[in-house]
PDB file as gemmi writes it, atoms N, CA and C in Angstrom:
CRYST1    1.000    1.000    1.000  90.00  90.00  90.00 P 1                      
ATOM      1  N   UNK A   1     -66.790  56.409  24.511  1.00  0.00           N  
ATOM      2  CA  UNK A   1     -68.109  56.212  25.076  1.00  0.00           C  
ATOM      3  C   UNK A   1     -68.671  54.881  24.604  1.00  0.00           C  
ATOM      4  N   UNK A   2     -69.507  54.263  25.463  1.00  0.00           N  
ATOM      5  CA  UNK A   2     -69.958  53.224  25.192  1.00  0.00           C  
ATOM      6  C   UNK A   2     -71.334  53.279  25.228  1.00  0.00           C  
ATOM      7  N   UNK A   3     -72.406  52.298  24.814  1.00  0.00           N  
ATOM      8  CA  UNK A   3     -73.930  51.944  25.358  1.00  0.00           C  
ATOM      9  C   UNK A   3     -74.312  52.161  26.367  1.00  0.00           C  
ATOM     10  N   UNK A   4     -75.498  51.973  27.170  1.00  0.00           N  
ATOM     11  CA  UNK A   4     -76.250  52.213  27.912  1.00  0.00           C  
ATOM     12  C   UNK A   4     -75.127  50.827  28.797  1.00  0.00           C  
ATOM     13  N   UNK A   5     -74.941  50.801  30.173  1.00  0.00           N  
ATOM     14  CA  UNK A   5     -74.883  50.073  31.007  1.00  0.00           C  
ATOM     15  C   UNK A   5     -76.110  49.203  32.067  1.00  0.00           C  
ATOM     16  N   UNK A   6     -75.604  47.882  32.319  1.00  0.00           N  
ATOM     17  CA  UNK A   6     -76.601  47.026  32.649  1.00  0.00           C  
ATOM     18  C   UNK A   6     -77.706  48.104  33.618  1.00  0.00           C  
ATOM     19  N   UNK A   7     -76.937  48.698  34.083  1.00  0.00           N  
ATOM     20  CA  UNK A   7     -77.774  49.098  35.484  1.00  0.00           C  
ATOM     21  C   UNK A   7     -78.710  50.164  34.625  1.00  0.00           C  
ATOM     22  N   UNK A   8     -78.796  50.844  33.754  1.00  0.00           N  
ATOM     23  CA  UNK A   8     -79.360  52.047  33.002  1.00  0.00           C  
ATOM     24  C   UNK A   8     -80.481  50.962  32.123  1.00  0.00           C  
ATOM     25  N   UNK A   9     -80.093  49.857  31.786  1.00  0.00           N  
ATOM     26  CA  UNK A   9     -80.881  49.057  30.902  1.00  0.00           C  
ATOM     27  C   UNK A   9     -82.404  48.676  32.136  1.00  0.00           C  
ATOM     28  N   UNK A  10     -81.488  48.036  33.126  1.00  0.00           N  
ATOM     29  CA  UNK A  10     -82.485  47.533  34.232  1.00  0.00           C  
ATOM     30  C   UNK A  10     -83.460  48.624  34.891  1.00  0.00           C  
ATOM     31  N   UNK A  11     -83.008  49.904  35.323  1.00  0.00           N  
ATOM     32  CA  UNK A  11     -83.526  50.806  35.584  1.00  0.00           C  
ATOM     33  C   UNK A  11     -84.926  51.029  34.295  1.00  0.00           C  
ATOM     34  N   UNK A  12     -84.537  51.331  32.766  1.00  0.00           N  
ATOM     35  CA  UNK A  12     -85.161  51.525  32.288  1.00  0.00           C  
ATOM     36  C   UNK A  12     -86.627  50.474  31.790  1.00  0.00           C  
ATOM     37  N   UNK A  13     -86.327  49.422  31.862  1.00  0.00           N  
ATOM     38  CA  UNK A  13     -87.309  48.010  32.135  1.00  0.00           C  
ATOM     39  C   UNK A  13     -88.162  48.076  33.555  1.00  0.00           C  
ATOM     40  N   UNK A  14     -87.382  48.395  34.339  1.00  0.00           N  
ATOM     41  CA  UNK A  14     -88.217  49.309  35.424  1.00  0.00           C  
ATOM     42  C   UNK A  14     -89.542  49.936  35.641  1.00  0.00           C  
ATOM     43  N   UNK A  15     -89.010  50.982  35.138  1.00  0.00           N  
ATOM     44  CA  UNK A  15     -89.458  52.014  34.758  1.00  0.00           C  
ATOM     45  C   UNK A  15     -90.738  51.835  33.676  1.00  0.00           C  
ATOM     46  N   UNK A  16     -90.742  51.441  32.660  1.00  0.00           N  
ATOM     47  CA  UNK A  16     -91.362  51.106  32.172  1.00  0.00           C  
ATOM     48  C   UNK A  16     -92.029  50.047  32.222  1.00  0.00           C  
ATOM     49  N   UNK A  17     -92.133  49.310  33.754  1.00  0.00           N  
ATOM     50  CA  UNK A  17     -93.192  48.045  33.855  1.00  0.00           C  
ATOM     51  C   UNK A  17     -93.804  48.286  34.277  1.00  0.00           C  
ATOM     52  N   UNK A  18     -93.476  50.237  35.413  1.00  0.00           N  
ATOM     53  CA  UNK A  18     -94.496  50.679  35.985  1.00  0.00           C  
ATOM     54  C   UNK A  18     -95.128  51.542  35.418  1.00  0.00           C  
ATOM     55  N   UNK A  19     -94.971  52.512  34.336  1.00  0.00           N  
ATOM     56  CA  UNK A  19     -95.793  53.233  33.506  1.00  0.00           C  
ATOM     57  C   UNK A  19     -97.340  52.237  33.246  1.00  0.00           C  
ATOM     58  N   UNK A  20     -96.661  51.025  32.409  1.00  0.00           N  
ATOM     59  CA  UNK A  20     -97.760  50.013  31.951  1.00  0.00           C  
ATOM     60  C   UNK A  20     -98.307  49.441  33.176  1.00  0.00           C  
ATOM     61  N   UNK A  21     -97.846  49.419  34.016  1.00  0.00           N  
ATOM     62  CA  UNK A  21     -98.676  48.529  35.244  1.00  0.00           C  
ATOM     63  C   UNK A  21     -99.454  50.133  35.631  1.00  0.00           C  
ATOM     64  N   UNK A  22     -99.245  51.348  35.866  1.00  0.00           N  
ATOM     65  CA  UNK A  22    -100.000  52.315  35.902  1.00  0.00           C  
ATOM     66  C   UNK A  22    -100.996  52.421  34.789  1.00  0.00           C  
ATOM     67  N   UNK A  23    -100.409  52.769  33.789  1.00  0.00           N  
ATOM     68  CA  UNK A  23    -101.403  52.746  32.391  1.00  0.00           C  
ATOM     69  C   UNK A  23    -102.956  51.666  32.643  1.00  0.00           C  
ATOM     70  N   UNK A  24    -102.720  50.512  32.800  1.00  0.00           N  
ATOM     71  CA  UNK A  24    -103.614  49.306  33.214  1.00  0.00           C  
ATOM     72  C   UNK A  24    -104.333  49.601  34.000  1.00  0.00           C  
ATOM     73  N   UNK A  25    -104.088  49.776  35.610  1.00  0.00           N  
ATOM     74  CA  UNK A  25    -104.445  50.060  36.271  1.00  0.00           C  
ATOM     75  C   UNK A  25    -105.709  51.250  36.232  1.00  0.00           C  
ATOM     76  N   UNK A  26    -105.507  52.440  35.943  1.00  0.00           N  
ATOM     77  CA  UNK A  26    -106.062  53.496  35.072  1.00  0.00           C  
ATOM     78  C   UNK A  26    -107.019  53.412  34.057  1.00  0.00           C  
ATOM     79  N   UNK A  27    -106.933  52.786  33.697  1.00  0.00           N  
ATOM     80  CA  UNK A  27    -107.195  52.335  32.217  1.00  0.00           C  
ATOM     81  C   UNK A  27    -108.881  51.799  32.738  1.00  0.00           C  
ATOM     82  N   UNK A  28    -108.542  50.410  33.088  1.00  0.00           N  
ATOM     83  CA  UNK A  28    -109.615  49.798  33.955  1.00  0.00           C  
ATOM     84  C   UNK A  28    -110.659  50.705  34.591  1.00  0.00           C  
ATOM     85  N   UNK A  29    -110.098  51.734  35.234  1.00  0.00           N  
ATOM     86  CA  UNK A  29    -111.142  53.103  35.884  1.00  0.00           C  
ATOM     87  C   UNK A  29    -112.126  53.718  34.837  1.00  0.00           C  
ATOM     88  N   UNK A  30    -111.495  54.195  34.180  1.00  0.00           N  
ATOM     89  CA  UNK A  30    -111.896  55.218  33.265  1.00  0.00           C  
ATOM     90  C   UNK A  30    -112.545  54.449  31.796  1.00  0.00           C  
ATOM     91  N   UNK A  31    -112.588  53.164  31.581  1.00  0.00           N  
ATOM     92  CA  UNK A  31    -113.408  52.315  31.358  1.00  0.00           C  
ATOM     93  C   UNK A  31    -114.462  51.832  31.881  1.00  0.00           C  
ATOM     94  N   UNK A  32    -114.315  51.390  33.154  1.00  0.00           N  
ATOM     95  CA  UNK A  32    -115.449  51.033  34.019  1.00  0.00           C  
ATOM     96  C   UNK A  32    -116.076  52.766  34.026  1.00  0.00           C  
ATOM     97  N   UNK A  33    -115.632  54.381  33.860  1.00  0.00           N  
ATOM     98  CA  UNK A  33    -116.242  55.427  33.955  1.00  0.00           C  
ATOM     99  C   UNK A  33    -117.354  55.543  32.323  1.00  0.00           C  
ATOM    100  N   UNK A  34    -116.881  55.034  31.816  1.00  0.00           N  
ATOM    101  CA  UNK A  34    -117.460  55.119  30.356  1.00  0.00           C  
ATOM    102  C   UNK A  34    -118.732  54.044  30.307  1.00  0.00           C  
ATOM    103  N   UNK A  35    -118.730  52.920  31.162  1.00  0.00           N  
ATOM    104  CA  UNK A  35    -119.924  52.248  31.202  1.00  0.00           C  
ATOM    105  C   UNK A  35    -120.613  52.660  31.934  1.00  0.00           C  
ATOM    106  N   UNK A  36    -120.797  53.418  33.231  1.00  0.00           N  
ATOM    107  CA  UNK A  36    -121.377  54.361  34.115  1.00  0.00           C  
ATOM    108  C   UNK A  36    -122.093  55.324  33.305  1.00  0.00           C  
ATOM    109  N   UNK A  37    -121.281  56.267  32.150  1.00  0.00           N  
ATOM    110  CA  UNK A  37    -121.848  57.529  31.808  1.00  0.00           C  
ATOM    111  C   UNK A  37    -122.557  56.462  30.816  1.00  0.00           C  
ATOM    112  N   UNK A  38    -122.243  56.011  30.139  1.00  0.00           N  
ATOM    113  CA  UNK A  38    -123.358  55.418  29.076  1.00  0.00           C  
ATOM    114  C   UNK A  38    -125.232  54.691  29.609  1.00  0.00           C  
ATOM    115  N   UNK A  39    -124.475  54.002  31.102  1.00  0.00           N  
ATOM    116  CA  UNK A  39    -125.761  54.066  31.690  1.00  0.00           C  
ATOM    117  C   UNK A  39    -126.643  54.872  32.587  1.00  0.00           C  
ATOM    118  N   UNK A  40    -126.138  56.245  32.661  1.00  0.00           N  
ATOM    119  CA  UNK A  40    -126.643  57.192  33.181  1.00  0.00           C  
ATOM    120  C   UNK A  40    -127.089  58.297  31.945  1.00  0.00           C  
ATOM    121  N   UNK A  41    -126.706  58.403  30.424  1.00  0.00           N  
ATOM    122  CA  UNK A  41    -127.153  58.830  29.379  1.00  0.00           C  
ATOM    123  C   UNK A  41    -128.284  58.103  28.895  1.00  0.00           C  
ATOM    124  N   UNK A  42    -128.648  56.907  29.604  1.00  0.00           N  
ATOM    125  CA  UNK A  42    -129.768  55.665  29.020  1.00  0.00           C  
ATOM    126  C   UNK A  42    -131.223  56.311  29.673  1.00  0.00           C  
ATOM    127  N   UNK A  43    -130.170  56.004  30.958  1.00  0.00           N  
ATOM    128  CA  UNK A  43    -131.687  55.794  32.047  1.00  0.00           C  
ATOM    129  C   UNK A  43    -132.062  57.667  31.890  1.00  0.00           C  
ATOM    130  N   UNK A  44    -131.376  58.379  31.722  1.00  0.00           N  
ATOM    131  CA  UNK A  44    -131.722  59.800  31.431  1.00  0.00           C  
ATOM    132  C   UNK A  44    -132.446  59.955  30.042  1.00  0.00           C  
ATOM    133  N   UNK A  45    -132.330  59.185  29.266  1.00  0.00           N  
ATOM    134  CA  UNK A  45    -132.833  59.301  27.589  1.00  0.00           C  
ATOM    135  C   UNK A  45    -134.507  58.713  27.625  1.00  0.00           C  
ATOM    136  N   UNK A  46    -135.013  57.777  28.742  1.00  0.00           N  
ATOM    137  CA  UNK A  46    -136.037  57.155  28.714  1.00  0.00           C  
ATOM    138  C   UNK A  46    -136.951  58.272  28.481  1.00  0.00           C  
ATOM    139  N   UNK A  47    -138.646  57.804  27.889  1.00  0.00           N  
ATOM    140  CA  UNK A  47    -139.521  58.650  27.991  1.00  0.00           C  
ATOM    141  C   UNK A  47    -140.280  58.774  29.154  1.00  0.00           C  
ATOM    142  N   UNK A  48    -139.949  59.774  29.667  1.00  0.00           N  
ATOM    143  CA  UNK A  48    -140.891  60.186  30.728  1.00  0.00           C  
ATOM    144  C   UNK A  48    -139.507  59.929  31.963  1.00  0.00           C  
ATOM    145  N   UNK A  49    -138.768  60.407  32.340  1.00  0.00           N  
ATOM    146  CA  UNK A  49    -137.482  59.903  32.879  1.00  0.00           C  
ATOM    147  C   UNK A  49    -137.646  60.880  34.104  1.00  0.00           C  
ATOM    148  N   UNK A  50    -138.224  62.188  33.376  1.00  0.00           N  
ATOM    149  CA  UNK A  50    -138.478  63.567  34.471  1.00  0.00           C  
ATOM    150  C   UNK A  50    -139.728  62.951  35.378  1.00  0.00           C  
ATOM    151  N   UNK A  51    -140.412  62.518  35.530  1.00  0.00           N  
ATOM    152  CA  UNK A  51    -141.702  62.034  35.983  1.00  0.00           C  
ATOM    153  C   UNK A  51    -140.805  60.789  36.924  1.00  0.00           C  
ATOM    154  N   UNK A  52    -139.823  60.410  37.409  1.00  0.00           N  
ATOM    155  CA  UNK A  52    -139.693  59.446  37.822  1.00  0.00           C  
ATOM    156  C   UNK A  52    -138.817  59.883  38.928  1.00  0.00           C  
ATOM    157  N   UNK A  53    -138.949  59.294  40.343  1.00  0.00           N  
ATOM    158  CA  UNK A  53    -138.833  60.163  41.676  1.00  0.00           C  
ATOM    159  C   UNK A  53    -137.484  59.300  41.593  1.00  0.00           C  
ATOM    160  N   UNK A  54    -136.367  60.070  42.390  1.00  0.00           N  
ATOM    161  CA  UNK A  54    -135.401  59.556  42.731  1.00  0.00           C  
ATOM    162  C   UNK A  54    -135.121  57.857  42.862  1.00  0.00           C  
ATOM    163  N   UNK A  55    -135.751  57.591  44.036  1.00  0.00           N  
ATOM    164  CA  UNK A  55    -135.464  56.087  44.281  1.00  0.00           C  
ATOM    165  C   UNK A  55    -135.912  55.502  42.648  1.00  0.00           C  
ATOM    166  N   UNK A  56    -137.049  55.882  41.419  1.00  0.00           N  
ATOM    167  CA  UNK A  56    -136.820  54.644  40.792  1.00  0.00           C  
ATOM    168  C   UNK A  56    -135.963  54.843  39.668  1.00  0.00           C  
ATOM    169  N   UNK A  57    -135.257  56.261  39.580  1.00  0.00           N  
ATOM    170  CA  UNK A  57    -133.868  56.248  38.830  1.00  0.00           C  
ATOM    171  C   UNK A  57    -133.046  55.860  39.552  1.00  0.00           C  
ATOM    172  N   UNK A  58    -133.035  55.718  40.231  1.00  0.00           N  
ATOM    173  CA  UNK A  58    -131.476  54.745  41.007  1.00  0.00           C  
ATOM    174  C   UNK A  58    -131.557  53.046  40.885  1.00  0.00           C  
ATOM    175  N   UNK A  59    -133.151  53.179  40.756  1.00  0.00           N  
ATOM    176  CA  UNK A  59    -133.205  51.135  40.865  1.00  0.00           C  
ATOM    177  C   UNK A  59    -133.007  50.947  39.135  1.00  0.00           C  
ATOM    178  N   UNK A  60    -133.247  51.990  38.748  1.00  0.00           N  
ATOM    179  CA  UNK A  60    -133.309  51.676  37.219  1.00  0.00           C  
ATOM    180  C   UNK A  60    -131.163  51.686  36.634  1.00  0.00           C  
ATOM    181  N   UNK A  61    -130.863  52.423  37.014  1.00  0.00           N  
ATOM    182  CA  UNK A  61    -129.394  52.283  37.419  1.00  0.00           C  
ATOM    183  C   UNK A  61    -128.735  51.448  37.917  1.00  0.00           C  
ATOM    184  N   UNK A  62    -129.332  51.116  39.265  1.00  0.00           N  
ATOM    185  CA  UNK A  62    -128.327  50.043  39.579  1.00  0.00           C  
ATOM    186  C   UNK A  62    -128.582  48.881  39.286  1.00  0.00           C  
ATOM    187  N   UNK A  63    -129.381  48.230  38.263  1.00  0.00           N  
ATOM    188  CA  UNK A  63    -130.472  47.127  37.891  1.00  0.00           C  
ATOM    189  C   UNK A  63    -129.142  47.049  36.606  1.00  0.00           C  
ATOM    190  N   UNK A  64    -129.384  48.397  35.452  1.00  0.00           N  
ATOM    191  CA  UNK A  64    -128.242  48.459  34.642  1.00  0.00           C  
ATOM    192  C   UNK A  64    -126.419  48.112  35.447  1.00  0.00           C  
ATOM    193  N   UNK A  65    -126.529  48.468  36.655  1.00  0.00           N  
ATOM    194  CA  UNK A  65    -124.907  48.662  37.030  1.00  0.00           C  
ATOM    195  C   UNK A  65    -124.680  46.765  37.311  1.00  0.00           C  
ATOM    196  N   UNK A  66    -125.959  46.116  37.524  1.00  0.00           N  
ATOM    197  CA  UNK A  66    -125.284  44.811  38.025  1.00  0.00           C  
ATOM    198  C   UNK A  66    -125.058  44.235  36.359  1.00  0.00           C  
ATOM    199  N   UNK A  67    -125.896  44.449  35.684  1.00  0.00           N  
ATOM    200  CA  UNK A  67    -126.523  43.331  34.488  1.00  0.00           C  
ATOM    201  C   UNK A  67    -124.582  44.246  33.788  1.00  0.00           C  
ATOM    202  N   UNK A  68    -124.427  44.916  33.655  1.00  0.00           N  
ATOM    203  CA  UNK A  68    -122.822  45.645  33.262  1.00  0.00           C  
ATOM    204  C   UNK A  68    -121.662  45.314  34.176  1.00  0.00           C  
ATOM    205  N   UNK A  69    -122.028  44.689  35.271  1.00  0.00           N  
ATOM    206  CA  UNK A  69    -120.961  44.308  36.503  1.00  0.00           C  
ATOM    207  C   UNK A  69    -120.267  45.802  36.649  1.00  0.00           C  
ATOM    208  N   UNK A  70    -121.174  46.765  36.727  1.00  0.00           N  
ATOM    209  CA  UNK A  70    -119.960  47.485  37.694  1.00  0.00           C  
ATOM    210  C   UNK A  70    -120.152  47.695  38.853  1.00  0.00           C  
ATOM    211  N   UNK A  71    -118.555  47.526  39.429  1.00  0.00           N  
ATOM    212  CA  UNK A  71    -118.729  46.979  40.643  1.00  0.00           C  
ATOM    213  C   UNK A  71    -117.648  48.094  41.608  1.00  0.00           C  
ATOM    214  N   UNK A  72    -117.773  49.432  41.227  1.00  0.00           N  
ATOM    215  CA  UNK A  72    -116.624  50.078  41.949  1.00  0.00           C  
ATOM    216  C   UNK A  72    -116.854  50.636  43.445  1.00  0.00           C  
ATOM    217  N   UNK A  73    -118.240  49.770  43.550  1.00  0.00           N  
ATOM    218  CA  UNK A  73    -118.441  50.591  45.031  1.00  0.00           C  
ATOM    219  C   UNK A  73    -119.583  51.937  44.812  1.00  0.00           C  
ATOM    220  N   UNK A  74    -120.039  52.072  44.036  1.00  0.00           N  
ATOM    221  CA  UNK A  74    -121.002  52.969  43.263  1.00  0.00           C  
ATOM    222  C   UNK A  74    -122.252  53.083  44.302  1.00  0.00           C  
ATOM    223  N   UNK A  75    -122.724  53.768  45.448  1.00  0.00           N  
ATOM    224  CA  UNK A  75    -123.669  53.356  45.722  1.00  0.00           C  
ATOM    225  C   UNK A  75    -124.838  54.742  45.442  1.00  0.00           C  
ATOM    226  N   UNK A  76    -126.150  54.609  46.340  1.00  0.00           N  
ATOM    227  CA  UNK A  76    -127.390  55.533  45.981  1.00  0.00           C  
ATOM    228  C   UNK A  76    -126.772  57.106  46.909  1.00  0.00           C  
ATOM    229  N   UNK A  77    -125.686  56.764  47.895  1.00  0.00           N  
ATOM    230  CA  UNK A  77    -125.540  57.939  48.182  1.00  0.00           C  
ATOM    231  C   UNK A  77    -124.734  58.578  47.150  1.00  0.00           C  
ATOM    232  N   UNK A  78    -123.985  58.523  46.018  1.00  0.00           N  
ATOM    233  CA  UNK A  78    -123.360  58.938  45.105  1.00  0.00           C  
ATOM    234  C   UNK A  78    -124.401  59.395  44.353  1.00  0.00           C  
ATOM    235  N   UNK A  79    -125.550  59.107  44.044  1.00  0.00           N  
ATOM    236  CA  UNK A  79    -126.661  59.615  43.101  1.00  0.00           C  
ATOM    237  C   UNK A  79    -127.313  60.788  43.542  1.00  0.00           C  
ATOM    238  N   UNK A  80    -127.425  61.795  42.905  1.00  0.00           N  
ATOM    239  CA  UNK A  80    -128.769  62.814  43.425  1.00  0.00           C  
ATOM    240  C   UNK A  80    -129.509  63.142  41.530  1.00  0.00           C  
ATOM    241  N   UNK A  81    -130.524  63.442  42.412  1.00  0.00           N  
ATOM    242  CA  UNK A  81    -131.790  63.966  40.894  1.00  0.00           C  
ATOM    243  C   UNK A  81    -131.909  65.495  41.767  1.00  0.00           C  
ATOM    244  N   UNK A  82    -131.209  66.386  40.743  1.00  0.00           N  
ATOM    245  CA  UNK A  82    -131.406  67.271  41.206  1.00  0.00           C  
ATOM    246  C   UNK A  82    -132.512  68.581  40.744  1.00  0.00           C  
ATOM    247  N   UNK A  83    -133.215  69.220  41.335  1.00  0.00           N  
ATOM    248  CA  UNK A  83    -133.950  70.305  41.037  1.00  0.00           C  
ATOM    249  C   UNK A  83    -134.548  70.571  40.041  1.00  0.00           C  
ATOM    250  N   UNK A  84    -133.508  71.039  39.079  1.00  0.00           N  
ATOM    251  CA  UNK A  84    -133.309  71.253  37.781  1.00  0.00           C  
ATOM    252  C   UNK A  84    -133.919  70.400  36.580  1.00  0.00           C  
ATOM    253  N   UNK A  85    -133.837  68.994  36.860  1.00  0.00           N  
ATOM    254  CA  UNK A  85    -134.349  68.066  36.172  1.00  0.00           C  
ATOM    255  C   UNK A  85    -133.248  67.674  35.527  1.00  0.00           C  
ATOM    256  N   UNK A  86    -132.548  67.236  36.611  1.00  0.00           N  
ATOM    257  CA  UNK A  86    -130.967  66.800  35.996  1.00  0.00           C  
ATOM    258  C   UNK A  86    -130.629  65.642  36.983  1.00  0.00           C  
ATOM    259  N   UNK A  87    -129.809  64.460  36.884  1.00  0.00           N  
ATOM    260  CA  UNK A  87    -129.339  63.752  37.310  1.00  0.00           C  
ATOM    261  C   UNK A  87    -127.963  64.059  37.346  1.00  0.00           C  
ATOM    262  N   UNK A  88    -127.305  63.429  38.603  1.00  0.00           N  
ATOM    263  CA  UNK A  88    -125.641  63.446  38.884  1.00  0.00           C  
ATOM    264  C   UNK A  88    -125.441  61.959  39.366  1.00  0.00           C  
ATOM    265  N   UNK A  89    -124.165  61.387  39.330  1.00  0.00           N  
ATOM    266  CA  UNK A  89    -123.790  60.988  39.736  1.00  0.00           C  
ATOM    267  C   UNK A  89    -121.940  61.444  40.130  1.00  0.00           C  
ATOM    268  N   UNK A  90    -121.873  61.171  41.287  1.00  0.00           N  
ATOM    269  CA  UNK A  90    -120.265  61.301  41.635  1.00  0.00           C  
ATOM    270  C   UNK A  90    -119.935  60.298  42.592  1.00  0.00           C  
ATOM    271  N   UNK A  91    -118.635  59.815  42.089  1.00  0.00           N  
ATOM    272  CA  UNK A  91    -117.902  58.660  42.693  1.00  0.00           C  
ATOM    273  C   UNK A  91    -116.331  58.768  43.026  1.00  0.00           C  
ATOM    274  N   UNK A  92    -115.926  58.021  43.687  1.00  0.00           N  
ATOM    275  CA  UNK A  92    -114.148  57.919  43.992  1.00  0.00           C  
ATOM    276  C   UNK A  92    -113.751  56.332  43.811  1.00  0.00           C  
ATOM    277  N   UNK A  93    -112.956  56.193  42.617  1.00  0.00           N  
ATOM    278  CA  UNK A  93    -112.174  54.822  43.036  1.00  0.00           C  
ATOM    279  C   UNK A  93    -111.028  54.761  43.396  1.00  0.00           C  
ATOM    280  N   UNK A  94    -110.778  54.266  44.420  1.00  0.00           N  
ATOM    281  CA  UNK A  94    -109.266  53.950  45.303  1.00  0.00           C  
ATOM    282  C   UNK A  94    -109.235  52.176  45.310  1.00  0.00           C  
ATOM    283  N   UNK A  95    -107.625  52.315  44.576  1.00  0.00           N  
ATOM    284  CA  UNK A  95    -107.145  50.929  44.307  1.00  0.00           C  
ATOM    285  C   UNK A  95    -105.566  50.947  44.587  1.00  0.00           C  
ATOM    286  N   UNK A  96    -105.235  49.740  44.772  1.00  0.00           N  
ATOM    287  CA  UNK A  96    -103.363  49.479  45.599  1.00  0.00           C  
ATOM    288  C   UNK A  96    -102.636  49.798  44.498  1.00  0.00           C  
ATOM    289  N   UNK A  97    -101.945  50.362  44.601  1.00  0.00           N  
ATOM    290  CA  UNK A  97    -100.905  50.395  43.024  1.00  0.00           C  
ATOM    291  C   UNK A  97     -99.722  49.603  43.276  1.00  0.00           C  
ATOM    292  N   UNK A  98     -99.101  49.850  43.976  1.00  0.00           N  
ATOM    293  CA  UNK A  98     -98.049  49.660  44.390  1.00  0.00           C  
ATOM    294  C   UNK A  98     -97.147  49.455  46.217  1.00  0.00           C  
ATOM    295  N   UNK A  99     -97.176  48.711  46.606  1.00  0.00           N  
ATOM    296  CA  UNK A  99     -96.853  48.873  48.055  1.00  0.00           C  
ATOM    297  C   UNK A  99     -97.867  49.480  48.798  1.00  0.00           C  
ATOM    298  N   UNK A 100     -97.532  50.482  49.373  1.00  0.00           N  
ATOM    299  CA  UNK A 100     -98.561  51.821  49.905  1.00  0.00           C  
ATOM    300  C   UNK A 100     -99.071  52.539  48.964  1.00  0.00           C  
ATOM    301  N   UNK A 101     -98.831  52.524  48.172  1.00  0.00           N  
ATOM    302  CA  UNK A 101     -99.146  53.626  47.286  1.00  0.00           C  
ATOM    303  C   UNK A 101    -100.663  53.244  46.516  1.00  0.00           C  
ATOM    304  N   UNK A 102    -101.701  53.896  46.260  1.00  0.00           N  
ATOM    305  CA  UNK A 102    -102.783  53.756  45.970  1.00  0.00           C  
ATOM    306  C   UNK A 102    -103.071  54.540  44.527  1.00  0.00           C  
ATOM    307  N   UNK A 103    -103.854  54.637  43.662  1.00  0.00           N  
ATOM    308  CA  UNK A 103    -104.329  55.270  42.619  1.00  0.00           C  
ATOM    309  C   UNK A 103    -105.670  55.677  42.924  1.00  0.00           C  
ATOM    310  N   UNK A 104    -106.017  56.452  42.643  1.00  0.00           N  
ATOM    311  CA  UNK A 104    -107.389  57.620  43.339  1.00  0.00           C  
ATOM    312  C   UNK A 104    -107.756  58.100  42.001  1.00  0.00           C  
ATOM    313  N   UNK A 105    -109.131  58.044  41.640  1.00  0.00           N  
ATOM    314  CA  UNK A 105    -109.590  58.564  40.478  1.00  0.00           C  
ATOM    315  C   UNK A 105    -111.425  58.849  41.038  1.00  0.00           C  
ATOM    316  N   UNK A 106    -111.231  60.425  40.820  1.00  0.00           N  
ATOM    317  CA  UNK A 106    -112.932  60.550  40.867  1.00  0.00           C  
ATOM    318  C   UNK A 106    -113.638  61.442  39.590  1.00  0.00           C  
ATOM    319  N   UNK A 107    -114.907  60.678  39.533  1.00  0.00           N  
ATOM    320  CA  UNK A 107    -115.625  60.809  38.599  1.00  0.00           C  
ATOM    321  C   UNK A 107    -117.302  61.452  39.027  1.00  0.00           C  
ATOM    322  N   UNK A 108    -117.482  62.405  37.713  1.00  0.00           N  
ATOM    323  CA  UNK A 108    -118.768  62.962  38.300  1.00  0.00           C  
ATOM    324  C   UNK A 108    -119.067  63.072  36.931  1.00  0.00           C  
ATOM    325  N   UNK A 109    -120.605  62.612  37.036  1.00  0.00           N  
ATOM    326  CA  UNK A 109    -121.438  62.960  35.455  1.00  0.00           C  
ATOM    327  C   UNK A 109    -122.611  63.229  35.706  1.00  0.00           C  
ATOM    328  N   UNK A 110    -123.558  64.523  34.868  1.00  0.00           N  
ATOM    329  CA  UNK A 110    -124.789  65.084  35.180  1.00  0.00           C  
ATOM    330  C   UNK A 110    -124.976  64.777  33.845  1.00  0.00           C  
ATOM    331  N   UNK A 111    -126.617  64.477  33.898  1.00  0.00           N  
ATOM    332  CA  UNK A 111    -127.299  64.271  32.702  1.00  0.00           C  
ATOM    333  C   UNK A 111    -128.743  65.061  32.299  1.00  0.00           C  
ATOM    334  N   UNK A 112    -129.247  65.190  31.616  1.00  0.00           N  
ATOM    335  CA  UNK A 112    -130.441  66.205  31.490  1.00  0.00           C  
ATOM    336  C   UNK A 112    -131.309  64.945  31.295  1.00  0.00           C  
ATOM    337  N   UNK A 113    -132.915  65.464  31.880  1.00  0.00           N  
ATOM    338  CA  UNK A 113    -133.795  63.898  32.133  1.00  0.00           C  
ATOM    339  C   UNK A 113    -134.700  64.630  30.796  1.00  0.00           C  
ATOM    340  N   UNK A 114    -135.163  63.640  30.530  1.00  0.00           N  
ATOM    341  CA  UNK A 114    -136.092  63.853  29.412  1.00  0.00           C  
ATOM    342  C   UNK A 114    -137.425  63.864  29.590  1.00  0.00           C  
ATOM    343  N   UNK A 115    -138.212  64.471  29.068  1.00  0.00           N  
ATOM    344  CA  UNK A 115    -139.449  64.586  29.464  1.00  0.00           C  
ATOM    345  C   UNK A 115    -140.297  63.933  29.333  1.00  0.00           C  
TER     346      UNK A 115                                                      
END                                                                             
C-alpha cells in the first residue's frame, strides 16, 4: 500500500476550499445577524420604547441599520411591533454560492419594549 494518490490529494483540497468558501460565506450572515439583534435589543432597551408607534421604531432602526451598514435587504415590511409590547423582526438572506447554487439563511428576533 501506498499514500494517498494525486487524484485523492486534489479531490481533498477541493473539498476543503469549499467547506471554507461555505464557512465564509455563512459566516458573513450570521454576523451581519448579530449586528441586527444587537440593534433591535438597543432600540427595544430605550426609555419609553413602549410609547413609540411603529413607524418611529423602524426609523429608529433603520437610522441604526445604515450608520452599521447593514445592508441585507432588511426592509419595514420585515418589522412588526406587535400587541404584546414586543417587537419582531424577520428576514431571509439569499446569496450565490456556487454556480446555481445559492445559500439561504433566515433570521427572526423578538424583543420585549421597555416601558
Amino acid at each position: 500500500m501506498r499514500g494517498a494518490g494525486l487524484v485523492t490529494i486534489l479531490a481533498l483540497i477541493f473539498l476543503a476550499l469549499l467547506v471554507v468558501t461555505f464557512v465564509v460565506r455563512m459566516g458573513t450572515q450570521y454576523t451581519q445577524y448579530l449586528t441586527v439583534r444587537s440593534i433591535l435589543q438597543d432600540v427595544a432597551a430605550q426609555p419609553g420604547a413602549s410609547e413609540k408607534s411603529e413607524r418611529e421604531l423602524w426609523r429608529d432602526i433603520s437610522r441604526r441599520f445604515q450608520i452599521n451598514s447593514v445592508y441585507d435587504g432588511i426592509e419595514e415590511e420585515n418589522f412588526q411591533r406587535l400587541e404584546d409590547g414586543r417587537i419582531r423582526i424577520e428576514y431571509e438572506v439569499r446569496r450565490p454560492f456556487l454556480g446555481n447554487v445559492d445559500t439561504v439563511a433566515r433570521f427572526s428576533r423578538t424583543e420585549e419594549l421597555t416601558p
